[in-house]
N, C-alpha and C positions, 0 to 999 in steps of 0.2 A: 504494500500500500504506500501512496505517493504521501509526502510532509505535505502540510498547508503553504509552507513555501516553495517547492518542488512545483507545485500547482499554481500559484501565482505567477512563479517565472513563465512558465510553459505557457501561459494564457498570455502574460506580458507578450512572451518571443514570439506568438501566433500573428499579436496584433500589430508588432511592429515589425515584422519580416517584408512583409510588401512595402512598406514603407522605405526602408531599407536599400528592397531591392532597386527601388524606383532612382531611387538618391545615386546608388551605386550608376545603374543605365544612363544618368543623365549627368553623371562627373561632379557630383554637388562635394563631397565628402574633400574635406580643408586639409591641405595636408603640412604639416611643421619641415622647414626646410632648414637642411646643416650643406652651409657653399664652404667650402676650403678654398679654392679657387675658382675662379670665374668661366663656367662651361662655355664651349663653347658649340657652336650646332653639328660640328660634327662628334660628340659624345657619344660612347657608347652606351645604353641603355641596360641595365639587366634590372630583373624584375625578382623581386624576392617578398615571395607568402612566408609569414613567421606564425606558430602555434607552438604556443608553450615550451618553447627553450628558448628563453633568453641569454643563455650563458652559450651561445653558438654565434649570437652577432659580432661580437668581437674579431672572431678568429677569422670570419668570414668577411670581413671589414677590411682585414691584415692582407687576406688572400687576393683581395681585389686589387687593393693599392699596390700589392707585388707584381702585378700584371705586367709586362714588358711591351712593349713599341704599340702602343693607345695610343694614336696620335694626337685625337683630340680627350683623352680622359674619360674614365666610366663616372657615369649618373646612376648612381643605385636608389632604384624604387622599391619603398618598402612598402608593402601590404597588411598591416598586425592583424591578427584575428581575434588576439588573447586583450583584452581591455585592461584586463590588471596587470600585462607587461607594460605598457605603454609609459609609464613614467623609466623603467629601467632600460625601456630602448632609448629613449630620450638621453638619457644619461652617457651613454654607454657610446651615441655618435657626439654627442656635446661634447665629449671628454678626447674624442678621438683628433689626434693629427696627422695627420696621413702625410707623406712624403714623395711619392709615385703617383699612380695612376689614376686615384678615386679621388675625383675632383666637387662632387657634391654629393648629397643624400637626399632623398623625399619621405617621409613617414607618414602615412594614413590609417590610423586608429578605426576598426569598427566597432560599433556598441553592443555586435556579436557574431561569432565565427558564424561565416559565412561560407565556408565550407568550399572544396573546389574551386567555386563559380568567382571569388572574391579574386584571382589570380590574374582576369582576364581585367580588372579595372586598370591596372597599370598601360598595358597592351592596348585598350581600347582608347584611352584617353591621347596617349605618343602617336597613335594613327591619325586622330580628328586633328 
């Protein structure tokens, strides 16, 4: 048998899923930007969905900015799905100084995993 909070989430996440999804299809969702340097348009893009490992961004951060001959520098898109990471990824590019290749970062927090589908906002957004 479900808690009485178990059952209020679930009715919450029912009634704000389509809302959600709408915000998601039409780019509304704000995203907090970390510039190290100034992109330039021919950046390379990588798209990165995070679910509950926070202690992965770091290394994955290191690995990017190790990248060799980016001419013009990667723009890592972040995706969050976990809401209660959100201040620790915040943290975690705030803190970072990169020296090579990773020239900026974008982070968009959702108010719930999104599952899959939340992958292609980055992707869809870089097209329009």
């Amino acid at each position: 048998m479900s808690s009485p909070g178990a059952i209020v989430r679930d009715r919450v996440r029912r009634l704000l899923q389509p809302i959600v999804l709408r915000r998601l299809l039409r780019d509304r969702f704000a995203a907090t930007s970390f510039v190290w340097r100034d992109p330039t348009e021919q950046t390379v893009d990588v798209l990165l969905c995070l679910w509950n490992r926070p202690e992965l961004l770091r290394p994955m951060l290191e690995r990017l900015d190790a990248q060799e001959d980016v001419s013009g520098g990667i723009r890592l898109r972040i995706w969050n799905n976990q809401r209660r990471d959100s201040d620790r990824y915040r943290a975690v590019l705030g803190a970072f100084h990169p020296s090579g290749s990773l020239v900026a970062a974008d982070l968009v927090t959702s108010p719930f995993n999104l599952g899959a589908m939340a992958r292609f906002y980055w992707a869809r957004r870089i097209a329009r």
